[in-house]
N, C-alpha and C positions, 0 to 999 in steps of 0.2 A: 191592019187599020186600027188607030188607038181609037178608045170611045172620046167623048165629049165630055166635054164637063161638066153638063149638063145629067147625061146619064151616070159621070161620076158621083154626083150629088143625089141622086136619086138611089144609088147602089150603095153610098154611106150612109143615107138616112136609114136605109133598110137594116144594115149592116147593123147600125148602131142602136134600134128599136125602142129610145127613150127621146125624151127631150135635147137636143145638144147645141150652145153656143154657135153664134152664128161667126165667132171669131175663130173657134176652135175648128169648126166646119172647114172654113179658108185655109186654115196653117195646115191640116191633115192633108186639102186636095193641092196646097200649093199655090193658092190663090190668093188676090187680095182681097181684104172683107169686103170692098164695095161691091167685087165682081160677084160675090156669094149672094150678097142679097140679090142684085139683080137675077142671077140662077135660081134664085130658090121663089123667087117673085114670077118667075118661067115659068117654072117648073110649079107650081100651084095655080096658075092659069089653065097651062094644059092639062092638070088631073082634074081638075074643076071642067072642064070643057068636056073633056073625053068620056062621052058615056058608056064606051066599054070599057074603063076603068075600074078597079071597086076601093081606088085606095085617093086619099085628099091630104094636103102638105097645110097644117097647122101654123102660123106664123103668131107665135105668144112675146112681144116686145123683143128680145136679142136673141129669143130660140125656137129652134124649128125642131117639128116631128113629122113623120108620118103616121096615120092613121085611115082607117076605113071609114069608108061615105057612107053616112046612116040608111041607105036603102039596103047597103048589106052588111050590116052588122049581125043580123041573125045566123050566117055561119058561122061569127065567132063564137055567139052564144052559145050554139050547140055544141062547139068544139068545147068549150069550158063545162057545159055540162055535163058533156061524155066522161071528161075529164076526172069531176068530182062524184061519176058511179063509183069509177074506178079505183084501185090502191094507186099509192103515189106509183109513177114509171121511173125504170131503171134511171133514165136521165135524170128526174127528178130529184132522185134520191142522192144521186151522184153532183148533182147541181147545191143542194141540202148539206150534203156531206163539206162541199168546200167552204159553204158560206159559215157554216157553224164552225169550222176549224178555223178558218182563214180570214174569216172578218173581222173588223167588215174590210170589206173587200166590192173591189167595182166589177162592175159588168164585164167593161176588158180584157181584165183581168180574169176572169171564170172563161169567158170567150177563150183565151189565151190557152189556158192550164186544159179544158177538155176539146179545143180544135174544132171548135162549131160554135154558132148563132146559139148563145142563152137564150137570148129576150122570151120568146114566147114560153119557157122553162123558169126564168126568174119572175115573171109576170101570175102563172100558172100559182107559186109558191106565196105570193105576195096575196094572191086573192083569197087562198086559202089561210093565210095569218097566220103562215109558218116562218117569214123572215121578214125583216122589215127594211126601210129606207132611209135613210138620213143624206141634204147635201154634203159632199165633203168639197176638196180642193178642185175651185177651176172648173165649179158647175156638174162636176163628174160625180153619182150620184154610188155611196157605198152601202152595200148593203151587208147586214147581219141576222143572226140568229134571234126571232121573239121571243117574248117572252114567254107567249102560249108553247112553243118546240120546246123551248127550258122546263115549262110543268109537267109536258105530256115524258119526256125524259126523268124527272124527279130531281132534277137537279136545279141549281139558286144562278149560277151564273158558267157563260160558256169554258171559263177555267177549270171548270169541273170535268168536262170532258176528257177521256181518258189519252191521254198523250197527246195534246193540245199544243203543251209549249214545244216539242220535238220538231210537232208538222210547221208551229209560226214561224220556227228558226229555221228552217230549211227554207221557208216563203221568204221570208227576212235575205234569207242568202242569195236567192234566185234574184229576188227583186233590186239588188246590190250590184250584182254580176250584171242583169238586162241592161242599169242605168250607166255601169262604166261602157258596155261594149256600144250602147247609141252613139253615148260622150266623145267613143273613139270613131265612130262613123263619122260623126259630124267634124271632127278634129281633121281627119284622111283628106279629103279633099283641098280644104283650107291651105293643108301642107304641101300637095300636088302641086296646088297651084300656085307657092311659094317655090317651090325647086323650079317649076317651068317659066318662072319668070326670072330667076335668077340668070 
């Protein structure tokens, strides 16, 4: 039984843990933007209504988030708390590690390269004013190394970093290779169904 695309929308907002186009939303699940808004206008109904929910779908002009319903945001807090007892966690540091080599660099992108959900790891980093944000292309949001990480290092700018441009050429190269092998997915078909009509 496939899900809905309703619970699709609900498992990408999650999936993706930032703000994200409500166009980009549709092209991801396959849909057209009109039917997105309407899903996502659902789906903020029901989280809104459902009082054994703890979570509410954000609607800021073309983009949607999810976030938690202010009667339980005091989990998160505690969670961020515990958080900043704590030294940074292995993810963290490994989350740390790519943004300062490899950015900036987007969320999917980190998603990607350690095979799990950043968000609540690149969020974690962000409030402690170890990396920072900037929009780049397409509303997709890249993030890089602060300035305050460059102090706490002694170093002036992330090129200093010890084999920096090694790991960028290798990212450079991966991200080369991903864009022909989509180009060629998307091409595959196209072609199929040029022979089968032939």
């Amino acid at each position: 039984m496939s899900a809905s695309n309703n619970a699709k929308l609900e498992a990408l907002l999650f999936y993706y843990g930032e703000p994200i186009a409500i166009e980009r939303a549709a092209k991801l699940l396959g849909i057209k933007e009109d039917e997105c808004k309407t899903l996502a206008h659902e789906l903020g109904e029901a989280l809104k209504n459902d009082l054994n929910r703890g979570l509410l779908l954000i609607i800021n002009g073309d983009e949607i988030q999810l976030a938690t319903k202010p009667e339980v945001q005091e989990v998160g807090k505690k969670i961020i708390t515990e958080e900043f007892k704590e030294e940074l966690s292995p993810a963290s540091l490994e989350t740390l590690s790519l943004i300062a080599y490899l950015g900036p660099i987007t969320r999917p992108s980190i998603d990607f390269i350690r095979g799990v959900n950043s968000s609540f790891t690149v969020r974690n980093l962000l409030i402690r004013g170890l990396v920072e944000r900037q929009s780049g292309k397409g509303h997709a949001y890249l993030y890089h190394a602060s300035s305050n990480f460059l102090s706490h290092l002694g170093i002036t700018a992330p090129e200093e970093l010890p084999e920096r441009e090694g790991y960028q050429k290798i990212f450079t190269e991966f991200e080369e290779a991903q864009k022909k092998q989509n180009m060629a997915e998307q091409i595959e078909p196209v072609k199929k169904d040029k022979e089968e009509n032939l």
